[in-house]
PAKEDO-265309 format. One record per residue: x, y, z of N, C-alpha, C in turn. Coordinates in steps of 0.001 Angstrom, whole numbers, plus 500000, padded with zeros to 6 digits. Layout:
N
n.X,n.Y,n.Z,ca.X,ca.Y,ca.Z,c.X,c.Y,c.Z
X,Y,Z,X,Y,Z,X,Y,Z;
...
//
This chain:
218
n.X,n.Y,n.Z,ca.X,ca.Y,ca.Z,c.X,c.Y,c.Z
500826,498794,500000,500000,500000,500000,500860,501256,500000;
501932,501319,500567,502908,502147,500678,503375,502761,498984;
503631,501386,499019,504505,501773,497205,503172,501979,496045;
501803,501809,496096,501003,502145,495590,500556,503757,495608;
500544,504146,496886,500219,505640,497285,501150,506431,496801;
502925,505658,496672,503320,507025,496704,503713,507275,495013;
503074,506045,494506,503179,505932,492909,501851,507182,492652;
500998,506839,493243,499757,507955,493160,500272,509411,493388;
500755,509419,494263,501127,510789,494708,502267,511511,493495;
503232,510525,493477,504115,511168,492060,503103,511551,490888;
502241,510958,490302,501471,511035,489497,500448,511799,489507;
500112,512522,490681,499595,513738,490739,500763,515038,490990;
501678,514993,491386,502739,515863,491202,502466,516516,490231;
503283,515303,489416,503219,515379,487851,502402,515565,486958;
500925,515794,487416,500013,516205,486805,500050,518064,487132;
500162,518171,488357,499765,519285,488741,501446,520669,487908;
502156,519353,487919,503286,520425,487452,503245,520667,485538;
502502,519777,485080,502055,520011,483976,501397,521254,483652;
500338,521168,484615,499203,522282,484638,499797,523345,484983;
500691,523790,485681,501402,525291,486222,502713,525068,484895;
502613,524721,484351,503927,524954,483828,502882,525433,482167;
501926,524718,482008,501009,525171,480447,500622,526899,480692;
500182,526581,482037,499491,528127,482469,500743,529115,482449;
502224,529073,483073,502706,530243,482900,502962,530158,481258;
503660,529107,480756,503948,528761,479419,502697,530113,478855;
501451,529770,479177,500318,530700,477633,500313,531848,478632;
500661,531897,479706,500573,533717,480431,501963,534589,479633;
502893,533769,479358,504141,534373,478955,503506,534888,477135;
503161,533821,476869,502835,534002,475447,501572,535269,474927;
500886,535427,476175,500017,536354,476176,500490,537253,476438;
501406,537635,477159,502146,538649,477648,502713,539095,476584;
503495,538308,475838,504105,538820,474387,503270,539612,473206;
502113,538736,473379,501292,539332,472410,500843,540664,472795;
500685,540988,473968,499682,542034,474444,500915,543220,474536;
502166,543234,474486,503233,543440,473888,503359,544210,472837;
503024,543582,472005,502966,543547,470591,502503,544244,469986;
500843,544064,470363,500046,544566,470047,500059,545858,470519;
500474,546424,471367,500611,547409,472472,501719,548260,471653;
502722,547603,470856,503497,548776,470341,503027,548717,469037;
502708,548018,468259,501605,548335,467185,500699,549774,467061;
500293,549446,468346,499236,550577,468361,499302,552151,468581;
500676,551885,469252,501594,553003,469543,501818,553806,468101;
502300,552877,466953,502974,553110,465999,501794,553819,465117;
500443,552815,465012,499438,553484,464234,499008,555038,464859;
498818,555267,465914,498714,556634,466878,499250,557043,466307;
500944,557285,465896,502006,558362,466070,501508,558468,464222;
501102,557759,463719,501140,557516,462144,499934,558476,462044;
499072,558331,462816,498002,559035,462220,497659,560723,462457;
498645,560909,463376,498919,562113,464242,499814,562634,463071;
500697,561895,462904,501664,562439,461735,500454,563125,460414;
500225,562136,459708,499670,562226,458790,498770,563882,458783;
497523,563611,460121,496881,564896,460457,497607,566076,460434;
498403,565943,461474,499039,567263,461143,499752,568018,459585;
500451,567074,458891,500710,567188,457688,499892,567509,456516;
498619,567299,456488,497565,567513,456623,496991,569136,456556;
497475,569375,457693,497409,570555,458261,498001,571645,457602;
499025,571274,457089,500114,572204,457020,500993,571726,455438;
499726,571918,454541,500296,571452,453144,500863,572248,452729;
502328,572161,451794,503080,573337,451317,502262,574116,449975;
501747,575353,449882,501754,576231,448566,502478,576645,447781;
502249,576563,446897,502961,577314,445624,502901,578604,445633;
504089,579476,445292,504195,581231,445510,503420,581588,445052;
502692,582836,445810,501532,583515,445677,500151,582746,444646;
500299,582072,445585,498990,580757,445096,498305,580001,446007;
497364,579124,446172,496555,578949,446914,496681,577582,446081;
497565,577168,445216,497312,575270,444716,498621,574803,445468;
498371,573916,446118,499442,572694,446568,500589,572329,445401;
501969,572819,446183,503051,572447,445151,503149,571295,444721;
502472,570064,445327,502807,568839,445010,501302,568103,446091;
500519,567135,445056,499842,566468,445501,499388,565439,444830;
499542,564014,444986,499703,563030,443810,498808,561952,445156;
497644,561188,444423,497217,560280,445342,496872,558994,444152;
497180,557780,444839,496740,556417,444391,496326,555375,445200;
496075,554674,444724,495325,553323,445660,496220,552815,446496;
497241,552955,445976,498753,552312,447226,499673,553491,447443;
499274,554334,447115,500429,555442,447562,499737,556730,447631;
500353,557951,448887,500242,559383,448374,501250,559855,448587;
501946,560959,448006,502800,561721,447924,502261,563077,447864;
503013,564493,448690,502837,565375,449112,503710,566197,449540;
503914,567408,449453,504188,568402,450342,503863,569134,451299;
504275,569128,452367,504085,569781,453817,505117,570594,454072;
504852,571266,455351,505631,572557,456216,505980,571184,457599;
505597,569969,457587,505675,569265,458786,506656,568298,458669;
508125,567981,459341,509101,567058,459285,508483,565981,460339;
508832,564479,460084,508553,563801,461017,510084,563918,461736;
511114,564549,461093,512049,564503,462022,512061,565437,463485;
510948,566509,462995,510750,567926,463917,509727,568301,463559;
508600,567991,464406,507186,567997,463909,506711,569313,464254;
508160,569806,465313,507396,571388,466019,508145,572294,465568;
508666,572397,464378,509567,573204,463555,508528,573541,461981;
509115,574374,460902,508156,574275,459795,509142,574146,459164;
509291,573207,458440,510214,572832,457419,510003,571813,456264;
509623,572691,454990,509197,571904,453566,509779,570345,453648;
509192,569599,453430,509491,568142,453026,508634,567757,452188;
508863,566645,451305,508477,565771,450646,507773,564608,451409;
506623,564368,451323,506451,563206,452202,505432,562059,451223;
505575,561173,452148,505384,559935,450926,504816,558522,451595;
503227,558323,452216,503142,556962,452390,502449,555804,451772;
503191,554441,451681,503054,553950,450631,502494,552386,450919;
501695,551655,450852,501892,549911,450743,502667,549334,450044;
503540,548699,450731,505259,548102,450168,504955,546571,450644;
505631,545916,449999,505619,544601,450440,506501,544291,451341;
506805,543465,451964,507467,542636,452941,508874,542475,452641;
510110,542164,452873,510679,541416,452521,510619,539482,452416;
510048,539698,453880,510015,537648,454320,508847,537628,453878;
508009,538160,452909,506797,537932,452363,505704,537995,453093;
505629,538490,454513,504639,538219,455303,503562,539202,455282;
502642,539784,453833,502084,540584,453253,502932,541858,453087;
501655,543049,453697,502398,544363,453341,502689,544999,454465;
503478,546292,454314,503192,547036,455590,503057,548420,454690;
502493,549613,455441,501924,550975,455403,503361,551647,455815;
504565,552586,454735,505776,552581,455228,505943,554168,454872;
505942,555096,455507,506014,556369,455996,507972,556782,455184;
507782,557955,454489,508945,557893,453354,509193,559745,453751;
510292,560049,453683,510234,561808,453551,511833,562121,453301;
511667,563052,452835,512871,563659,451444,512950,565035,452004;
513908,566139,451938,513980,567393,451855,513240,567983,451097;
512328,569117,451042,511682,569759,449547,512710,570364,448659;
512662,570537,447210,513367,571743,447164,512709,572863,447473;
514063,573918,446956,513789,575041,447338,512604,575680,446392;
511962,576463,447240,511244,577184,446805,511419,578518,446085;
511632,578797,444801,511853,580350,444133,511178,581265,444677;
511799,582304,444825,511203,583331,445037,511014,584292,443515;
509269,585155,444236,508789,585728,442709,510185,587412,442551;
509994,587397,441404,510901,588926,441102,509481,589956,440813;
509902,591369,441170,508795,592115,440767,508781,592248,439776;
509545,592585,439097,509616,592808,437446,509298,592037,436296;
508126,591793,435859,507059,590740,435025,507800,590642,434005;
508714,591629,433468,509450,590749,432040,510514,589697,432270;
511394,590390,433732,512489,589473,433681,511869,588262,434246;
510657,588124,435087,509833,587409,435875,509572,586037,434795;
509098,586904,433816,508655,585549,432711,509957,584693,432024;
511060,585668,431946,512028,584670,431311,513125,584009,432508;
513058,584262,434197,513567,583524,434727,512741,582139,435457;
511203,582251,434623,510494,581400,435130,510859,579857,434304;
510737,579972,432988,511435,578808,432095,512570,578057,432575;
513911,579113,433263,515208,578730,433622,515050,577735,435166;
513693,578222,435553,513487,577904,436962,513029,576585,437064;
512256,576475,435978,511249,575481,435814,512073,573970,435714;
513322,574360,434806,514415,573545,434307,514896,572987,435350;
515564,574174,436331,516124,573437,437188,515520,572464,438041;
514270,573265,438595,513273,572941,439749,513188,570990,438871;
512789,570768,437707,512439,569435,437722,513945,568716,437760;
515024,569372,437334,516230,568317,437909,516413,567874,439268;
515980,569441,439989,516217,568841,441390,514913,567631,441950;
513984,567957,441318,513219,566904,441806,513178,565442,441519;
513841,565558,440035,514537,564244,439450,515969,563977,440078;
516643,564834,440990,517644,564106,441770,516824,563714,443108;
515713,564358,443576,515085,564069,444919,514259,562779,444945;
514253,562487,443869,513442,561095,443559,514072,559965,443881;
515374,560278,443750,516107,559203,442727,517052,558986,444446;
517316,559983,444937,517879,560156,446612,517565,558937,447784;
518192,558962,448278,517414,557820,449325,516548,558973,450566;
515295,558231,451156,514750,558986,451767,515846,559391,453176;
515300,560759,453453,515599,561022,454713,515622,560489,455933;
514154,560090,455802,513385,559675,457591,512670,558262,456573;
512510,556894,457110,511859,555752,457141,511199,555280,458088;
510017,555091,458548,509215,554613,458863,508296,553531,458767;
507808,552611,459415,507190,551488,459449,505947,551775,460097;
504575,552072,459829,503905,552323,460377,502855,551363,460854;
502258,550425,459710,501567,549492,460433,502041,548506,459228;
502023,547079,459730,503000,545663,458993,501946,544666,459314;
502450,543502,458893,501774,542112,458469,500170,542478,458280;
499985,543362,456986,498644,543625,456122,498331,542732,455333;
497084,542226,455115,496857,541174,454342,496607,542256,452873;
495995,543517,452955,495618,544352,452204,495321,545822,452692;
495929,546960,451833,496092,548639,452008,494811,549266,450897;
494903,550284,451771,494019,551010,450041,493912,552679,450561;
494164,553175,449859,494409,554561,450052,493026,555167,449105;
492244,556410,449764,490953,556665,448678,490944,558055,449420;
490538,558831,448356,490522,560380,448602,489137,561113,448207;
489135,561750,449226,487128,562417,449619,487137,563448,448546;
485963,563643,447678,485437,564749,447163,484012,565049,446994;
483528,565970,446660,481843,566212,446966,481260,566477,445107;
480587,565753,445269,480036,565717,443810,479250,566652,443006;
478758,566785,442081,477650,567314,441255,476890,567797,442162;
476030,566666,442435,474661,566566,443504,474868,566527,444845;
476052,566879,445284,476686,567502,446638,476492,565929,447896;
477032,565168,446732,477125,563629,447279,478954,563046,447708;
478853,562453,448956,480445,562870,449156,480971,561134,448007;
482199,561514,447971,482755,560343,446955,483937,559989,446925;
483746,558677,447402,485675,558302,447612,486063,557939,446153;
487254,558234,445955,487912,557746,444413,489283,557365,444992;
489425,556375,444468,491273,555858,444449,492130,556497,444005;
491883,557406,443462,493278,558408,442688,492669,559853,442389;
493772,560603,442939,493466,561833,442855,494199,562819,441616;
493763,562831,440427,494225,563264,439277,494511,564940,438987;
493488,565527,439714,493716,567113,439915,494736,567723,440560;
495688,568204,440117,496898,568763,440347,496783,569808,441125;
496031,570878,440889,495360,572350,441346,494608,572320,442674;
494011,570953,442571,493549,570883,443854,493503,569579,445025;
492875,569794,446070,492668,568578,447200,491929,568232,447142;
491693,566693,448139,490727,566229,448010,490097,566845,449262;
488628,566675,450143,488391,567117,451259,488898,566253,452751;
489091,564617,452293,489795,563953,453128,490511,562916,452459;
491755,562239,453056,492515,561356,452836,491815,559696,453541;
491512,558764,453107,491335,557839,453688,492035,556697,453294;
493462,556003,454632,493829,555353,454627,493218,553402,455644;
492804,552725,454827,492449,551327,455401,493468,550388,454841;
493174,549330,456105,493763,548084,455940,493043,546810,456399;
493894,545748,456257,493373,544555,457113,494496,543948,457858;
494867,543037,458790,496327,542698,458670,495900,541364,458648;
496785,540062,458554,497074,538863,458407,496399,538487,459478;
495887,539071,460563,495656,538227,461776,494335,538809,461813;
493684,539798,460017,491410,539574,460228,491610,540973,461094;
492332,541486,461546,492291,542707,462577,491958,544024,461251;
490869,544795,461101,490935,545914,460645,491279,547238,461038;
491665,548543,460472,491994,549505,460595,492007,550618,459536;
491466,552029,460121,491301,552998,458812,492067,554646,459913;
492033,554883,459113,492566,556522,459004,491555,557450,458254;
491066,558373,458796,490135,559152,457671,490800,560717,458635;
491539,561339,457592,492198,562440,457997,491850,563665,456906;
490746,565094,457338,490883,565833,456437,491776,566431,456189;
491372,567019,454864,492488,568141,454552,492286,569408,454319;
492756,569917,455376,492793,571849,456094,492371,572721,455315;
492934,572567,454068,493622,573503,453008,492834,572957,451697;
491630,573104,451466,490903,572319,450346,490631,573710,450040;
490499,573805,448532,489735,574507,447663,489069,574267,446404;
//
């Protein structure tokens, strides 16, 4: 009876050390996740704060009221702002640029935050004759430099939100019949849309959107 009981007794040990060892085992694993998820969310915050403010503070064209640069597509927008993500409390022209990029380890997409120096901005001359013929010379340069700013590696890189099963970028405008209307691409050069709307999905069924206006619509 002796050697029966204490065969029992090992065998509940050993049960019970199973059970505390599964439980911290999935508390650790939860812990990781909640982790995870926790700086994820951090990242989408700071992304969307970014974005807004930038937003905010779109760069103009001299003595004009059209956006020097505003290009929108289903996987990408590109823009000019007065807002650096390097110095968000400073005003300083940049190029900014966020895009759905793929993965490297293939593990879908991620939403990847891009920004460049602007160039410089000309200043106007008063004098309308010499005005018109240093505008041609300007024009020349202005697209080299932007064809070297292209071609540059970005400034600031960012990762904003990752393992997307699918992105889509769609830009607000108000219709004919004063009906609002998302479109995937924003073709009007001269002008904005009234909001930017960035969605996703990620690999793990989790959704997420961004709907950020824009300040400066006309």
């Amino acid at each position: 009876m002796t050697l029966l009981e204490l065969l029992v007794a090992m065998a509940l040990s050993s049960l019970i050390m199973l059970m505390v060892g599964s439980t911290i085992a999935t508390s650790v694993r939860a812990s990781g996740s909640n982790a995870v998820d926790r700086q994820q969310g951090r990242r989408e915050d700071r992304g969307r704060a970014l974005l807004s403010a930038q937003m905010s503070w779109i760069e103009l064209s001299p003595d004009s009221r059209e956006p020097r640069m505003f290009a929108g597509q289903a996987a990408a927008l590109e823009f000019g702002t007065l807002i650096s993500a390097r110095r968000p409390h400073e005003r300083s022209a940049v190029r900014a640029r966020y895009a759905a990029m793929a993965n490297p380890a293939g593990e879908g997409l991620s939403i990847v935050y891009y920004e460049w120096p602007a160039a410089p901005t000309p200043e106007r001359n008063s004098a309308a004759d010499l005005d018109r013929a240093i505008d041609a010379l300007r024009a020349r340069v202005e697209a080299r430099a932007e064809q070297a700013a292209a071609e540059a590696p970005p400034s600031v890189t960012h990762t904003l939100v990752d393992r997307c099963e699918w992105v889509q970028f769609a830009y607000l405008y108000i219709g004919a019949a004063g009906e609002r209307i998302w479109d995937l691409e924003w073709r009007d050069s001269r002008t904005m849309p009234r909001a930017v709307r960035i969605s996703w999905a990620t690999l793990e069924g989790v959704e997420g959107e961004w709907i950020v206006p824009v300040v400066a619509t006309f």
